[in-house]
C-alpha positions as CSV (number, residue, x, y, z in Angstrom):
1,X,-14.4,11.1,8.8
2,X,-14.4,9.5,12.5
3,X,-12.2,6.2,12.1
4,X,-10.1,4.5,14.9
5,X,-6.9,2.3,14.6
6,X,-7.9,-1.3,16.4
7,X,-4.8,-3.5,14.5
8,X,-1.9,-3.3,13.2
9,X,-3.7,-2.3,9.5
10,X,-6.7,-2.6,10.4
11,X,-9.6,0.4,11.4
12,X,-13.0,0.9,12.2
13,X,-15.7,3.4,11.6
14,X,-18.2,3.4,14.4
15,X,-22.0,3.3,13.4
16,X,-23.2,6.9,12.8
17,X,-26.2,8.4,11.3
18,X,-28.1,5.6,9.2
19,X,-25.2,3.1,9.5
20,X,-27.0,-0.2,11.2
21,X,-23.5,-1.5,11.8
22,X,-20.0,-0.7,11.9
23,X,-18.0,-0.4,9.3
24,X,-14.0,-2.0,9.2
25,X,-11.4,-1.5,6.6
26,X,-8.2,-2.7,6.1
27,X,-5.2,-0.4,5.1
28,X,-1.3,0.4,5.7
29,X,0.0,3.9,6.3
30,X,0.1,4.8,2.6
31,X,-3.0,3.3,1.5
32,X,-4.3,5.4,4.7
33,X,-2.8,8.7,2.4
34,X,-4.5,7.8,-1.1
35,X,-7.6,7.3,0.9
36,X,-7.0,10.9,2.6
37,X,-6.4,12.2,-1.2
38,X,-9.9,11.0,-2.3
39,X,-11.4,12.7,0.7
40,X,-12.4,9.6,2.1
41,X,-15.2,9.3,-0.8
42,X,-14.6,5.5,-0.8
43,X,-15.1,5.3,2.7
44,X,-18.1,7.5,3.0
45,X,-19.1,5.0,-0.3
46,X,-18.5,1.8,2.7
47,X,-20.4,3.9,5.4
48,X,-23.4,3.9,3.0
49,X,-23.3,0.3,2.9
50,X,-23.7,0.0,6.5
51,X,-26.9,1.2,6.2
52,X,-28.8,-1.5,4.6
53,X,-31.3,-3.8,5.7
54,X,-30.2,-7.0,7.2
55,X,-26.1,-6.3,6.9
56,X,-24.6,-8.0,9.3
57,X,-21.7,-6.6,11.6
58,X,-19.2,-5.3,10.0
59,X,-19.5,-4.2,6.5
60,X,-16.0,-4.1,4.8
61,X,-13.3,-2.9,2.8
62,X,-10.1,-4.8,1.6
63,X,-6.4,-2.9,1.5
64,X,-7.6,-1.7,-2.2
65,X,-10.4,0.3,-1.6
66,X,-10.7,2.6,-4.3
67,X,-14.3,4.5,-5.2
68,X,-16.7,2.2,-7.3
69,X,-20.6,2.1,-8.4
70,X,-22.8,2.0,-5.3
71,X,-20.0,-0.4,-3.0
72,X,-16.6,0.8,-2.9
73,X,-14.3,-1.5,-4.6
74,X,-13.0,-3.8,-2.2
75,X,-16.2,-4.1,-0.9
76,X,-17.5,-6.7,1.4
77,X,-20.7,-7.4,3.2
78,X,-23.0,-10.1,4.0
79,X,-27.1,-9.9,4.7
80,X,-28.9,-12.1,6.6
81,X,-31.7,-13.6,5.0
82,X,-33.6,-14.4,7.8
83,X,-33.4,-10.8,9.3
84,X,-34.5,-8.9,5.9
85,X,-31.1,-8.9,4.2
86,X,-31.1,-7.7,0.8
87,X,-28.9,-7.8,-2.6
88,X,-27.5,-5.3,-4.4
89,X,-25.9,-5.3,-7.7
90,X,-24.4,-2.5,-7.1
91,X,-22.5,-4.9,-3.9
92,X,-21.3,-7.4,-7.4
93,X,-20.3,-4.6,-9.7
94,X,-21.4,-4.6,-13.8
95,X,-19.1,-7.2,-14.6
96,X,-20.4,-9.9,-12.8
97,X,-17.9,-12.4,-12.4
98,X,-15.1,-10.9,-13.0
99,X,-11.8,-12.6,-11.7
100,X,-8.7,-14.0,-12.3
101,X,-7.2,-16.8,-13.5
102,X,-3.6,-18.4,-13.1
103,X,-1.9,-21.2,-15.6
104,X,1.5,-22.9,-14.2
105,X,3.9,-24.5,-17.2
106,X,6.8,-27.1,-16.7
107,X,8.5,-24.0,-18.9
108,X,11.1,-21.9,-17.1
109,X,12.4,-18.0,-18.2
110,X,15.3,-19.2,-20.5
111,X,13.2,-22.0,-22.4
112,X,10.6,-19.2,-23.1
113,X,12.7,-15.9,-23.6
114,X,14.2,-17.1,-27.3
115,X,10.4,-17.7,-28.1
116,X,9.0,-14.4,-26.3
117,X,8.2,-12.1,-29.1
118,X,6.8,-14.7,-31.5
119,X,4.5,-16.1,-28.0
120,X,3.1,-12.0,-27.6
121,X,2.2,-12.1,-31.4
122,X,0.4,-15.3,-30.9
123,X,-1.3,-14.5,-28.1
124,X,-2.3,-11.6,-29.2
125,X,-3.5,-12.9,-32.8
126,X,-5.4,-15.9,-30.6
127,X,-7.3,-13.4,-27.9
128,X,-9.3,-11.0,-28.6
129,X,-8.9,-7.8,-26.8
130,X,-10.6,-4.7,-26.8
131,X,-13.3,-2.7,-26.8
132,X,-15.9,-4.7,-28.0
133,X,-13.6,-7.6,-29.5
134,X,-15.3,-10.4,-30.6
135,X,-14.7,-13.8,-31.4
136,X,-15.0,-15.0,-35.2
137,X,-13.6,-18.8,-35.3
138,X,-15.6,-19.5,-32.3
139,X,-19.4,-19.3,-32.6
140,X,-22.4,-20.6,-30.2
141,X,-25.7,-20.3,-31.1
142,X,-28.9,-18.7,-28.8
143,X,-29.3,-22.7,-28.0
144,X,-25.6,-23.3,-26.4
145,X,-25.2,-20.0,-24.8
146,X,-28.1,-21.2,-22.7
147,X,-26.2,-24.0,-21.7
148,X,-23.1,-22.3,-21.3
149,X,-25.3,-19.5,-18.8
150,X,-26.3,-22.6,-16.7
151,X,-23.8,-25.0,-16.9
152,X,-20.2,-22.7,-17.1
153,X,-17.2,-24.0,-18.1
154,X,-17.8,-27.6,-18.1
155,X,-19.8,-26.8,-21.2
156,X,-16.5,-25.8,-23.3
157,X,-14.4,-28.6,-21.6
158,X,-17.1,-31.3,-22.9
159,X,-16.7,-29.8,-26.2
160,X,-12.6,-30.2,-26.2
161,X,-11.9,-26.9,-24.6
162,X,-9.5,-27.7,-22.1
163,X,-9.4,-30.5,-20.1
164,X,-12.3,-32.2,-17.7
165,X,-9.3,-31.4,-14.3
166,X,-9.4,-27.6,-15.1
167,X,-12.6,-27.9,-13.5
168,X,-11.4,-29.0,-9.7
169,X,-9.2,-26.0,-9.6
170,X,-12.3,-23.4,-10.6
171,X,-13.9,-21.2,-7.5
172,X,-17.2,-23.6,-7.6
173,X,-15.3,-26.0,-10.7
174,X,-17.1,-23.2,-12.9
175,X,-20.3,-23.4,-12.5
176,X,-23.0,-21.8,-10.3
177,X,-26.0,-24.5,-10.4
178,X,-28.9,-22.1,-9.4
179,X,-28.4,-19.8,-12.5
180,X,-31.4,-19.4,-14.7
181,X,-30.8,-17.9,-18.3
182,X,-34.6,-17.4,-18.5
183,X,-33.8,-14.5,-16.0
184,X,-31.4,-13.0,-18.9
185,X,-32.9,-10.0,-21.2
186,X,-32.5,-10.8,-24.6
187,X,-30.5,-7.8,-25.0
188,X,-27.7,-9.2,-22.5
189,X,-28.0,-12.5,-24.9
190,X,-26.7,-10.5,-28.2
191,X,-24.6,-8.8,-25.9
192,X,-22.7,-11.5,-25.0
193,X,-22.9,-13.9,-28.1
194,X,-19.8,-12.7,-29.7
195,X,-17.8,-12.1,-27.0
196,X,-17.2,-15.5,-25.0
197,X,-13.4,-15.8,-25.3
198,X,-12.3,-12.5,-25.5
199,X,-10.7,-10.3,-22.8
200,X,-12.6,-6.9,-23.4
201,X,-11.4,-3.7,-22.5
202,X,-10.0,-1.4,-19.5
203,X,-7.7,-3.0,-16.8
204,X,-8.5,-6.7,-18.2
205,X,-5.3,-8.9,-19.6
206,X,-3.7,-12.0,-19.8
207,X,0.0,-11.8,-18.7
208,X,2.8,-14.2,-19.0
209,X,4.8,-14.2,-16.1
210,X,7.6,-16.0,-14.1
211,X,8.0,-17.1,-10.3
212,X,10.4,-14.8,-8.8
213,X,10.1,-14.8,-5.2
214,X,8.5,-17.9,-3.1
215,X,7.7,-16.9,-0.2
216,X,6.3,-20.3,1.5
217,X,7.9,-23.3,0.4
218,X,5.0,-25.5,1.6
219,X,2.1,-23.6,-0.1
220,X,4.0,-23.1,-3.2
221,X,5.2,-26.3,-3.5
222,X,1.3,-27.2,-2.8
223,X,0.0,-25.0,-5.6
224,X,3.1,-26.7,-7.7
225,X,5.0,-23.0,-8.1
226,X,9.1,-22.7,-7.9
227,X,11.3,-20.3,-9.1
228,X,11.6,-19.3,-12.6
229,X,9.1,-21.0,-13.5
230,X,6.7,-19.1,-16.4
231,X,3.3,-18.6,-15.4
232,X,-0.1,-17.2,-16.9
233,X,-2.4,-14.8,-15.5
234,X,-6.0,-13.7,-17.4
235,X,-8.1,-11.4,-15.8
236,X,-11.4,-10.8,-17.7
237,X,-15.3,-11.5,-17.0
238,X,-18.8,-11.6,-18.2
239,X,-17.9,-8.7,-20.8
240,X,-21.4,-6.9,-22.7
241,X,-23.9,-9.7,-20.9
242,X,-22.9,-9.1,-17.5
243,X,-23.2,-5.6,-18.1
244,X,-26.7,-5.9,-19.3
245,X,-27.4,-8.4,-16.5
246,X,-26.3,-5.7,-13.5
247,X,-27.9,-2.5,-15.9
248,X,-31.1,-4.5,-16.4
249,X,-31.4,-5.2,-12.5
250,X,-30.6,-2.0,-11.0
251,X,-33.5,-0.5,-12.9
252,X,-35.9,-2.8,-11.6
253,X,-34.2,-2.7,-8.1
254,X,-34.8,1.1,-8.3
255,X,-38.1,0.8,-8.5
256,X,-39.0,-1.9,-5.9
257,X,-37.0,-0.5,-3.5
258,X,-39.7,1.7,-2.2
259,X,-42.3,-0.7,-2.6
260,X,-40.2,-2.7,0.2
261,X,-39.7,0.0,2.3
262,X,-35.9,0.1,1.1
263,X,-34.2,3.6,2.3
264,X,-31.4,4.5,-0.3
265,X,-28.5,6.8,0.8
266,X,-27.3,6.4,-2.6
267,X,-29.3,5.1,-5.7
268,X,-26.8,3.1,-6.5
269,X,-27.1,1.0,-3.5
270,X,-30.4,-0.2,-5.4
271,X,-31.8,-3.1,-3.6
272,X,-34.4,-5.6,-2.8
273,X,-35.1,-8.4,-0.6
274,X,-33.1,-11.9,-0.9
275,X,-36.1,-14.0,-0.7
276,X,-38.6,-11.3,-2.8
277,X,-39.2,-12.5,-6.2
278,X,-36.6,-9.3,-7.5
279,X,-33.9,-10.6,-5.4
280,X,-34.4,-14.4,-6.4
281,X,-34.8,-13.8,-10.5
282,X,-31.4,-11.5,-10.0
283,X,-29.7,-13.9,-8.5
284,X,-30.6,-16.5,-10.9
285,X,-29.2,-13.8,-13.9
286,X,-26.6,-13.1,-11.7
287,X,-25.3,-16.6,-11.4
288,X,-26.1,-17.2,-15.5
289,X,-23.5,-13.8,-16.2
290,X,-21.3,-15.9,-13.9
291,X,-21.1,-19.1,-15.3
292,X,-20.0,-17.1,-18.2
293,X,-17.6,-15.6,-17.2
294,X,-16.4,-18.8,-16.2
295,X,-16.7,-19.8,-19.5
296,X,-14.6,-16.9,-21.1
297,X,-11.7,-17.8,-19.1
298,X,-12.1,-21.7,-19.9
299,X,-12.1,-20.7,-23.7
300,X,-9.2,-18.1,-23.6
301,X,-7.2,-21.0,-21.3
302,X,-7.8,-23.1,-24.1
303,X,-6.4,-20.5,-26.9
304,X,-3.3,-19.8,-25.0
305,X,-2.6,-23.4,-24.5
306,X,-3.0,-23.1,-28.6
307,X,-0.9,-20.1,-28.9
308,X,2.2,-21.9,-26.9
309,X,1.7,-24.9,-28.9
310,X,2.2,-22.5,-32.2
311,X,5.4,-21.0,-31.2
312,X,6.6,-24.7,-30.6
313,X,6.1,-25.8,-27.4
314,X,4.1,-29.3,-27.4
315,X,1.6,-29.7,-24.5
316,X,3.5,-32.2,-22.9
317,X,6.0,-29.8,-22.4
318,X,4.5,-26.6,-21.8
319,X,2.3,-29.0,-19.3
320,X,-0.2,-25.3,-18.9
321,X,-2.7,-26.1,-16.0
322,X,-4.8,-24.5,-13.8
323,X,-3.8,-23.6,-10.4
324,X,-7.1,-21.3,-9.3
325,X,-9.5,-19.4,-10.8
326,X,-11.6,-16.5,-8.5
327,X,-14.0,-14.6,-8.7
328,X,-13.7,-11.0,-7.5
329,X,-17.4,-9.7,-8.3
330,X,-19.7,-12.1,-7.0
331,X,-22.9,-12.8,-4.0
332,X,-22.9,-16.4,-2.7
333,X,-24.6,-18.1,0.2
334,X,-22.0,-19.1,2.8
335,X,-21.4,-20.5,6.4
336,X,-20.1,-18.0,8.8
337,X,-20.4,-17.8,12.4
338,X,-23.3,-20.0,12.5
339,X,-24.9,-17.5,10.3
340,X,-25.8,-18.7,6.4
341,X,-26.0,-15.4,5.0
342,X,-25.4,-13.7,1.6
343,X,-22.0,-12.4,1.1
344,X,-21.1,-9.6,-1.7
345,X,-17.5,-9.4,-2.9
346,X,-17.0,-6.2,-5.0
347,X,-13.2,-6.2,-5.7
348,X,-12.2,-9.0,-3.3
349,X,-12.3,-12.5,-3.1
350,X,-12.6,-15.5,-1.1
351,X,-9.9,-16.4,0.9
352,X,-11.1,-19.6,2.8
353,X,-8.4,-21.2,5.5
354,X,-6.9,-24.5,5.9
355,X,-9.4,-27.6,5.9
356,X,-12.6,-25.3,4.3
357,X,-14.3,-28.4,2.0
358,X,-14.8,-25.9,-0.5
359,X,-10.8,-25.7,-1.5
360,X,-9.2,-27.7,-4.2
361,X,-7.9,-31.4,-1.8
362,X,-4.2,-30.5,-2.8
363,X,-4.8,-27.3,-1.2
364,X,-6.9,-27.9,1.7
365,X,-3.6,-28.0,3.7
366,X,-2.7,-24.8,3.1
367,X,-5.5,-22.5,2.4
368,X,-7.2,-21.4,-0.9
369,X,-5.3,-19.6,-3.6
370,X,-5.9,-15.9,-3.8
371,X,-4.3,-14.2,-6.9
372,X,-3.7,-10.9,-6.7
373,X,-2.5,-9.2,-9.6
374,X,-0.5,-5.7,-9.6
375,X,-0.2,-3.5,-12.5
376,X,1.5,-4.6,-16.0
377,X,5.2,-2.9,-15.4
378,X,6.0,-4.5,-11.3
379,X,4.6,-7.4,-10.1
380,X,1.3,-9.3,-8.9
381,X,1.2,-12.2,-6.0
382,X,0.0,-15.6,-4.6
383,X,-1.0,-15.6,-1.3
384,X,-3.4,-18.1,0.7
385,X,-6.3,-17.6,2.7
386,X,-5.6,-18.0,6.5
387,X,-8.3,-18.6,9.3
388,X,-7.6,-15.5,10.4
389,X,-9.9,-13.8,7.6
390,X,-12.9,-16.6,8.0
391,X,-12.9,-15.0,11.3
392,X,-12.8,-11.2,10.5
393,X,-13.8,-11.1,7.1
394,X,-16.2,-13.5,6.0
395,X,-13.1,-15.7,4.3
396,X,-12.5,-12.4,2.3
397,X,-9.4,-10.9,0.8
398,X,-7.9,-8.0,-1.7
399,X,-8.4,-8.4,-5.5
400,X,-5.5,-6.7,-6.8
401,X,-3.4,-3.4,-6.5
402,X,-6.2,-0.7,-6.6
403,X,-6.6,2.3,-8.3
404,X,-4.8,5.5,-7.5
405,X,-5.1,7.7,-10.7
406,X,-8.2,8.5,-12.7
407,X,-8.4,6.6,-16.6
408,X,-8.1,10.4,-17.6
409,X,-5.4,11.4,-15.0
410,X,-3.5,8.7,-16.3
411,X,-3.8,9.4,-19.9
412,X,-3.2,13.0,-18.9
413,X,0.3,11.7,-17.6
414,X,1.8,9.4,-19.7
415,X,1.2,11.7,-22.8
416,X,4.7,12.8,-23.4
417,X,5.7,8.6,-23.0
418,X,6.2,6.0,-24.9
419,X,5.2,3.1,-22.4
420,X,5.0,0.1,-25.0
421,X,8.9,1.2,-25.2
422,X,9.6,1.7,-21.8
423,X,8.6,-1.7,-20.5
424,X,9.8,-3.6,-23.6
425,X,13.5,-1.6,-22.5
426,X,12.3,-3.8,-19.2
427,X,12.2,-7.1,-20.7
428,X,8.1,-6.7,-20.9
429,X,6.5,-6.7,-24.4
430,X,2.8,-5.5,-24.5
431,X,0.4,-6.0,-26.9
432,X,-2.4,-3.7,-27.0
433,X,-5.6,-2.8,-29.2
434,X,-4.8,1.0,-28.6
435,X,-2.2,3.5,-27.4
436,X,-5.0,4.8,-25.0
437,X,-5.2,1.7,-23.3
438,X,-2.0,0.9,-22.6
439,X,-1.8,4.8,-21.1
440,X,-5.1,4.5,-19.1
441,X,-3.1,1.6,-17.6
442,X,0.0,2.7,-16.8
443,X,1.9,1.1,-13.7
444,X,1.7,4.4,-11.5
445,X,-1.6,4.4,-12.1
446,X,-2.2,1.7,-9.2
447,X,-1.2,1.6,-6.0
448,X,2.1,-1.1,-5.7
449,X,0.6,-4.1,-5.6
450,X,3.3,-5.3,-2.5
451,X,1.9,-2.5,-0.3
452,X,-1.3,-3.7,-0.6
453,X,-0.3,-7.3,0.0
454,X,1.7,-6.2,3.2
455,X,-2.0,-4.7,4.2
456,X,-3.2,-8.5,3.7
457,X,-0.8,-10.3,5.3
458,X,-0.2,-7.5,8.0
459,X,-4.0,-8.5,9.0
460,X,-3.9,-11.9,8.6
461,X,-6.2,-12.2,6.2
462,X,-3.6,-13.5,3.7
463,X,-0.3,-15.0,3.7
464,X,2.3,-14.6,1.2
465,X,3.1,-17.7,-0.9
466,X,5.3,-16.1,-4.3
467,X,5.8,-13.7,-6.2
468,X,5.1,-12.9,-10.2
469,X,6.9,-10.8,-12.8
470,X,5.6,-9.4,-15.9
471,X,7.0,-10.9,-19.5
472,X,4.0,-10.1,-22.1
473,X,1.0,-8.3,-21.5
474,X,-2.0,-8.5,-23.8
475,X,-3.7,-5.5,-23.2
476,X,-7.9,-4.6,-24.8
């Protein structure tokens, strides 16, 4: 692996073999040893998508790079339309959508921790987790998950789930308006009829949090964060219909590919022209597993505005609103360089700078809100995107800590534990659908979170603005 040091934390691989263009990652001394551990497989993984049609210079990788279907995760890389640029699903990930969430309270830590373990039995009794968990107070019908696959969140806040301003401070206010649910198999349908409002499985969660480090008084006082203040975090996405969505399109992608003239390095890369009819009808379904994901976090913000409101907390004074919501697994046309091209964010997510019309106007100041959350036992972060990373990487930024250990390493490791014990000996109660879970999950099964975030900030393309620890963790 031939990679040179150009910044502080960042490197680049120079084209080689079938790579069209170089290839840039971003990564501190001990991310720059996990990577070595893998034997570079994520990297080779980012070198792969270099050589696609119509990438333009560089293709990407954020501080957590970890291995992933077809992109590395972490992965960015935008295609120019106009010079045979393609999408890939394999460049959004299976769930589509995915990303985070964040809820700020008037609440401090001592007004919630006499009420802590009756809130992580609430939330937990409220949000489904799991694998496969399913809502069963909460039903749409074939009719209104149409709507919700083209119309998002606003769907749920016009039927009293939440309130009409959650929607400024959602990436897009929830909704992306060229989805087409027509473009959805039938199969993704049941697949995700159940589900909206529910959290799902693997490293998904909602966490209740509080401020403990701010960082930058102006941005944080901009976002409306201060210290000890009790936050929430949910991390969850398009559950069984995204899925079907990416499943569905890599099959067909598999087999146009070579109708187009599409080289694969890896079949996972599966591809097809933007503009070809393949590319358009998968972006439509893309955008439709998108909205709702959107959707699933608008409807679990709802039920954990409930669940405070049940351990006695009125809304007035829990005062629970949105700060941001991201996306982390996403392909959107954007503006960058004078280029509109497609951009793919696998495991990262947009990180526009100061003055970018897209950011909320109480934010515009200071940059978008990035959320970046660590594992459930240390801590996760708000930073804001800097100009710095619309210049270098296409407004991009990291998506959270990163894998370091294998679900089965991980298991392997925390056998002879008691984790649920360990953190609640930490002040952090978990709540969790299985023992497996929790162990597949375990902090040192990530990279810390802060070294990643010192990769960020150490490249500019992120600063700093607090920092979050853990409480309760709802865990699938």
């Amino acid at each position: 692996m031939v990679f040179h040091k150009v910044g502080p934390y960042t490197y680049r691989i120079p084209r080689q073999g079938k790579m069209r263009v170089d290839a840039v990652f971003f990564a501190s001394e001990e991310i720059l040893k996990d990577l070595e551990g893998e034997g570079y497989a994520s990297l080779q993984q980012l070198m792969n998508v270099a050589t696609l049609p119509g990438i333009v210079e560089p293709a990407l990788a954020m501080p957590d790079i970890h291995w992933g279907y077809g992109f590395p995760i972490g992965g960015v890389a935008a295609f120019d339309p106009e010079a045979g640029g393609v999408v890939s699903p394999g460049g959004v990930g299976f769930d589509v959508n995915c990303g985070v969430r964040l809820l700020t309270s008037h609440l401090t830590l001592e007004d919630l921790l006499p009420r802590q373990r009756e809130l992580a039995d609430a939330l937990y009794r409220l949000v489904p987790s799991g694998v496969g968990s399913e809502r069963k107070d909460v039903r749409f019908s074939k009719r209104e998950l149409g709507e919700i696959l083209k119309e998002g969140a606003g769907f749920l806040v016009r039927r009293g789930f939440g309130y009409p301003e959650d929607l400024r401070f959602i990436e897009s206010e929830g909704c992306l308006p060229w989805a087409n649910p027509d473009k959805v198999s039938e199969r993704a349908f049941e697949r995700g009829a159940p589900q909206i409002g529910t959290l799902g499985s693997g490293n998904h969660f909602l966490e209740v949090q509080y401020v403990d480090e701010i960082y930058d008084l102006e941005a944080a006082e901009a976002f409306g964060l201060f210290r000890g203040q009790v936050t929430v975090l949910i991390h969850t996405g398009s559950r069984g219909l995204g899925h079907q969505v990416c499943q569905d399109y890599v099959e067909r992608f598999l087999k146009a590919a070579p109708r187009y003239g599409i080289e694969l390095v890896d079949k996972q890369l599966a591809a097809a022209p933007i503009w070809s009819p393949e590319g358009e009808a998968y972006l439509q379904a893309m955008a439709a597993a998108a909205n709702f994901a959107f959707a699933n976090r608008q409807l679990i913000a709802h039920f954990v505005r409930e669940a405070f409101e049940a351990v006695g907390f009125a809304p007035r004074d829990h005062g629970l609103r949105v700060l941001y919501d991201l996306a982390h697994n996403n392909a959107k046309f954007e503006e960058h360089l004078g280029r509109r091209v497609l951009v793919h964010r696998k495991g990262a997510t947009r990180a526009f700078g100061p003055g970018h019309p897209e950011i909320p106007e109480e934010y515009r100041k200071v940059g978008q809100p990035v959320l970046v959350p660590g594992d459930m036992g240390r801590y996760s972060y708000v930073l804001a995107g800097t100009e710095e990373a619309m210049a270098v990487s296409f407004g991009s930024s990291c998506h959270g800590a990163g894998r370091k250990m294998s679900r089965h390493q991980a298991k392997k490791a925390a056998r002879e534990r008691n984790l649920v014990r360990e953190l609640a000996e930490r002040g952090i109660l978990v709540r969790a659908a299985t023992r497996a879970t929790v162990d597949e999950e375990m902090p040192e099964a990530y990279k810390d979170v802060s070294l990643v975030v010192e990769a960020v900030e150490g490249a500019g393309i992120g600063k700093k603005v607090a920092r979050l620890r853990p409480l309760i963790v709802v865990k699938g």
